[in-house]
N, C-alpha and C positions, 0 to 999 in steps of 0.2 A: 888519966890524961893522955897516955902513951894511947890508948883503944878509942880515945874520941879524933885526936889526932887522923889516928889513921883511916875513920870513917870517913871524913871528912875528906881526905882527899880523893879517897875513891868513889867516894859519893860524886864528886866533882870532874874527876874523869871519866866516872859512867857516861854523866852527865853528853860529856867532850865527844866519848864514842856513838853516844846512840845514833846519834844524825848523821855520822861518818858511814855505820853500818850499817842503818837504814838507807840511804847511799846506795852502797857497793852493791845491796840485795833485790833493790830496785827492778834490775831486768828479768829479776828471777821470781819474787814475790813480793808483794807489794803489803809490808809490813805498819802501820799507823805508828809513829813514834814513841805514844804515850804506852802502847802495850810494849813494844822493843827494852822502855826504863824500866817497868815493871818483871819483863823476862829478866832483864839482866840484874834488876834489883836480886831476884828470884834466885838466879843463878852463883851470885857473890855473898849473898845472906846465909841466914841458918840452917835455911832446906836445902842447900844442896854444899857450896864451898866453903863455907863458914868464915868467909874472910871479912866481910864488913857484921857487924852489932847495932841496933840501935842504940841509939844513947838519948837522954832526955834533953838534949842540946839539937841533935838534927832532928828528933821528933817535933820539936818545938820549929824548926823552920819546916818542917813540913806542914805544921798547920799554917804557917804565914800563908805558903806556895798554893794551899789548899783556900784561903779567906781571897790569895790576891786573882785568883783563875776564877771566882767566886764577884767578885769585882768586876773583872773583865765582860763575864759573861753581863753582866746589868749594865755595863758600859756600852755593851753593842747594839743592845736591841732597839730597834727603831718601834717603837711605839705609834708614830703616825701609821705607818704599813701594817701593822697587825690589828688595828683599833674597828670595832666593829665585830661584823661576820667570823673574821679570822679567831680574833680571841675567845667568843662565845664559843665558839664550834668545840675550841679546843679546849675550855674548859670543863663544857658537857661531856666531850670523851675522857681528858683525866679522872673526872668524877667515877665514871663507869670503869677505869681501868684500877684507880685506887681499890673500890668497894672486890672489883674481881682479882685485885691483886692479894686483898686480905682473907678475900674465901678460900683464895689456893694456901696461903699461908695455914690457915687452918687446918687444912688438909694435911698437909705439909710436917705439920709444928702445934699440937693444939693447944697449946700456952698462946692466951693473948698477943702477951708484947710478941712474940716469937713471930704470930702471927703478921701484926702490923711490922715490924723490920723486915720481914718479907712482901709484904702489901708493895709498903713503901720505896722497896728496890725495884720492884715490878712495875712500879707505874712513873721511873723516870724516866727524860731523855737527856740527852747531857748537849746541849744549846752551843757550848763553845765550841764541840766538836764537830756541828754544823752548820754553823756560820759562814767556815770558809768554803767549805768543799760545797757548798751552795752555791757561793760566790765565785769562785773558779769555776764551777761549771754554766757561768753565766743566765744561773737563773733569781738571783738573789733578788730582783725585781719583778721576778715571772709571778705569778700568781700561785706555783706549787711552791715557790720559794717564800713566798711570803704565809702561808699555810703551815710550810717546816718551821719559819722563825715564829707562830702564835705554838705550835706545839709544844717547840726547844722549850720557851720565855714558859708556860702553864705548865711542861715538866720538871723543870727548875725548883721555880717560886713554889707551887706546890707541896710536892715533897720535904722543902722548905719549912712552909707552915706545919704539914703533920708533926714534923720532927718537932719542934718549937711547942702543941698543943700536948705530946704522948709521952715524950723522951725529959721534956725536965724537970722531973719529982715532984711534980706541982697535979691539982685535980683538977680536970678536963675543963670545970670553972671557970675556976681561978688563971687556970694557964690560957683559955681565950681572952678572958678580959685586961691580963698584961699582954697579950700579944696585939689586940685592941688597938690597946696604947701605944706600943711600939709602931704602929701600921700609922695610928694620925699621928703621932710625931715625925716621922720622916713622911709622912704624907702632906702635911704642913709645911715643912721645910723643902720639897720637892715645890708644891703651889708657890711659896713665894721666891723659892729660885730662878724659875720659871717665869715671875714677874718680873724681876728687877733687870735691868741693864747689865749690871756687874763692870761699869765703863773704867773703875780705879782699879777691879782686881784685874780685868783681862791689859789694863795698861802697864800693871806692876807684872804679870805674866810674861809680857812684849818683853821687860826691860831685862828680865834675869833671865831668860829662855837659853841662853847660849851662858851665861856666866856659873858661876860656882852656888851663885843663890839658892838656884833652881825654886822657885816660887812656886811652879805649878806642880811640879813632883813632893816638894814638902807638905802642901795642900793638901793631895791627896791621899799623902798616906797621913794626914792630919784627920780626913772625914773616913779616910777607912777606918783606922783604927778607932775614932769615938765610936761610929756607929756597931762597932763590932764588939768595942766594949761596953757600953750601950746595952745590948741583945744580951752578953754576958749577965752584969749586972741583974737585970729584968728576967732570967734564969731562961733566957732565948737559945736558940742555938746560934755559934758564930756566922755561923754563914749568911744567915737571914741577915746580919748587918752587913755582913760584905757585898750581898748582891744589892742589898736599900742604898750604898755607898756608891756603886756604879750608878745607878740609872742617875741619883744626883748630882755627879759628877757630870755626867752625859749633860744635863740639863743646865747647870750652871756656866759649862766651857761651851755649848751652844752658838753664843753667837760671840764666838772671839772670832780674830781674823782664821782666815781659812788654813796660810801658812802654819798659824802660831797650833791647829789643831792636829796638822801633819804631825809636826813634831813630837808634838805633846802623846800624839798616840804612839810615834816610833819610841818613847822613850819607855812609858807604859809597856812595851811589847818588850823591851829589855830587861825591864827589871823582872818582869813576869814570868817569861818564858825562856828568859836567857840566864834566871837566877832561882827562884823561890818555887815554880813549878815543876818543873827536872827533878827538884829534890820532892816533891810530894809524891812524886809516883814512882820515884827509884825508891823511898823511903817503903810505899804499898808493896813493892815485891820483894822490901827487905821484912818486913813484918807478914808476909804470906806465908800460910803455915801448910804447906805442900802437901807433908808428912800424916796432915789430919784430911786432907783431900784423896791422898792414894791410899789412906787407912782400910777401906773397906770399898769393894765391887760396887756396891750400893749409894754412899757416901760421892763417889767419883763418876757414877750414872747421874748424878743432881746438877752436872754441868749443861749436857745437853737435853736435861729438861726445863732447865733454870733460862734456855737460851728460845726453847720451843714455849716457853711459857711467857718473853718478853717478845715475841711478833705476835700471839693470842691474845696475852692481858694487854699490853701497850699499841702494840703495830695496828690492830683492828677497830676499836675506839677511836683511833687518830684519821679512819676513814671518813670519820665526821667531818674534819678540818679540809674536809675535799673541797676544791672550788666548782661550782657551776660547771658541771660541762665536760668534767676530769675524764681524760682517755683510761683505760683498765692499764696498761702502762703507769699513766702518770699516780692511779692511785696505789699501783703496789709497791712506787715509792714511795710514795706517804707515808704507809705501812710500816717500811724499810726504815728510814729514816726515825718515824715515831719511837720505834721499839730499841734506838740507839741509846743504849746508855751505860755510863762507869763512874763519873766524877759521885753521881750521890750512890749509886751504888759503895762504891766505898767507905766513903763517909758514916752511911747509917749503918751496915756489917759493921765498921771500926767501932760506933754506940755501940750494938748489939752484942758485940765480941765482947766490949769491955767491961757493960753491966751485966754478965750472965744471960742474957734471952736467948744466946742461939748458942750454938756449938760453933766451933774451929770451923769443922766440917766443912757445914752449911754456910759459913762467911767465907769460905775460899771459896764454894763451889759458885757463889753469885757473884762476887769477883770477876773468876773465869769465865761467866758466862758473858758479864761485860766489858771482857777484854775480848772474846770473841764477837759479841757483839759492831765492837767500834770497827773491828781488823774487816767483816765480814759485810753487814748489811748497809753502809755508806759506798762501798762498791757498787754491791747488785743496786743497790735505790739508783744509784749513777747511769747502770746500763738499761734500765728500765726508761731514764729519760733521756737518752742517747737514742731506744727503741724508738720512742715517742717522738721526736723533733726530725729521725730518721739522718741525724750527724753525730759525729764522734767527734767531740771536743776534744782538744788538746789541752788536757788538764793535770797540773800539778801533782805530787803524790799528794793524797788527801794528809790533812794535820803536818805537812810541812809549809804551810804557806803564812804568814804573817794575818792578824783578823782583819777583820772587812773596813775597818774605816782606814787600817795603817797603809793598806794596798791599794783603796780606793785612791787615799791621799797621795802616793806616790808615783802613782803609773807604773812602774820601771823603773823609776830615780831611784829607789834602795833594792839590793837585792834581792831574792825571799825568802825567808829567814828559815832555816830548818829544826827550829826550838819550838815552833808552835805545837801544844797540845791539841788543838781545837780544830781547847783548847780548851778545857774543858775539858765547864759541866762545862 
């Protein structure tokens, strides 16, 4: 009790520092927040100071922080803006990035599964993470921005689905035909949310918004957790309900008052990234296993191949999702941008680590690749379209900024929040 105790609070002031030090470090290097939890996770954990342990109690909130960022990400995506050209494009290059993500695996790993957990890390992008820094750099409407958001949404969901068809002891079958299911069940439930009015719930939302009720925050973690239990059940992976839970959400709160959406998303952004998120990724660099990374010359050379292998297998593919007419600039952001990713990266290493397919190694070293990843290539993608527009925007540290509907909705009326992961995948 005395060792869970005290995870917990340090868990919690990690939590309190990283934004402060992310901060102070600002002038000097421009740190993404979600990698700073993970350093410092790293740095207070087993591989280095051994002061915090997991326990099965904060593991267990790091999968919430892990389902609610999961959430988020399905919450943002604007589906009118990426429908058409944008998503085709971008599902044709995941395909190509999956299939070349599983050949290097092989390469790599020639065990199957070993195989595909590397495919699968290789062909993400992690969608919350560039949501905002899109949007702060004032292109979330531009046409490379809407390109980024068919990439993020098709390296997500994606990933997603493989995990859901390879990862749950089920055969290749049978696990498509419950995954099937799962897909018109909330596909169903999506069309007729989409239909209705919702005139008594978005009224009963009105009424408790400000009181202790809280309707619309109960709600949702009402349709998160079915759907996530749901995917359980059906031997899914959780996430796949978490992200089915956003866009329903998205689609059900729609057309409440515009205010009542403000809110609803400032609250969202608190319980997410001001509580359950912090702890998923301090929790990743309490369970990083350094010691199996510095183990061998070799072992610790798979970082910066694992980082040259996601602008190759992902960044290149995602050249597809080019708009008409794209400057050599605007697509080596594309590039940049596509090849960003961590949230599933972790996630499937934490599978692969836990059923035996990969080695220590090999899940720290793709980790690090996607904590280099997020620190590294949402920069350059940035200065490439700063090239291209031939201005320097005055933009936020990337992943301290609030998501796109919470900052859209506010102007300036709430501060900006320095807990954003994304945010994110």
């Amino acid at each position: 009790m005395q060792g869970l105790s005290a995870s917990l609070v340090l868990i919690a002031a990690l939590a309190v520092v990283a934004p402060i030090a992310v901060r102070l470090l600002d002038p000097v290097i421009k740190v993404p927040i979600v990698v700073f939890e993970i350093l410092l996770g790293i740095l207070l954990g087993p591989s280095l100071l051994g002061w915090i342990q997991s326990t099965p109690f904060t593991d267990t909130l790091a999968d919430f922080g892990l389902a609610m960022l999961f959430f988020v990400a399905g919450n943002e995506i604007d589906f009118t803006a990426i429908r058409g050209r944008p998503i085709k494009r971008a599902s044709a290059g995941w395909v190509i990035s999956l299939a070349a993500g599983v050949g290097a695996g092989f390469v790599l790993a020639p065990a199957p599964e070993a195989a595909v957990i590397i495919g699968v890390a290789l062909c993400s992008t992690a969608l919350g993470t560039l949501l905002p820094i899109i949007r702060d750099a004032g292109e979330s409407k531009s046409p490379t921005g809407i390109a980024v958001a068919a990439l993020g949404a098709v390296g997500e969901f994606g990933p997603l689905i493989a995990i859901s068809l390879f990862f749950t002891g089920k055969q290749v079958g049978t696990a498509s035909a419950v995954l099937l299911g799962f897909v018109l069940l909330t596909g169903v439930a999506i069309f007729y949310a989409s239909r209705a009015k919702h005139t008594l719930f978005h009224a009963q939302v009105t009424r408790t918004l400000h009181t202790s009720s809280q309707f619309a925050m109960r709600s949702i973690m009402l349709i998160l957790s079915s759907l996530v239990v749901l995917s359980m059940v059906l031997g899914l992976d959780m996430l796949l309900g978490a992200f089915a839970a956003g866009v329903l959400w998205q689609v059900i709160i729609a057309r409440a008052p515009e205010v009542d959406r403000r809110v609803i998303e400032t609250k969202i952004d608190a319980v997410a990234f001001g509580f359950l998120v912090p702890v998923f990724f301090i929790d990743t660099g309490i369970d990083f296993d350094l010691g199996a990374l510095t183990s061998s010359p070799a072992t610790l050379a798979l970082v910066p191949l694992f980082l040259v292998l996601l602008v190759v297998i992902r960044g290149l593919p995602s050249l597809l999702a080019a708009p008409r007419g794209s400057t050599r600039a605007a697509k080596r952001s594309l590039m940049l941008f596509g090849a960003t990713g961590l949230p599933i990266i972790v996630a499937v290493t934490t599978i692969g680590r836990e059923h035996g397919f990969i080695t220590s190694g090999i899940s720290s070293a793709l980790v690090g690749a996607g904590m280099l990843s997020v620190l590294l290539f949402p920069l350059l993608a940035l200065r490439q379209l700063q090239h291209k527009e031939g201005r320097l925007p005055n933009l936020p540290h990337p992943l301290e900024s609030s998501p796109p509907q919470a900052h859209q909705a506010h102007d300036g009326d709430l501060p900006p929040s320095d807990a954003s992961p994304t945010g994110g995948n």
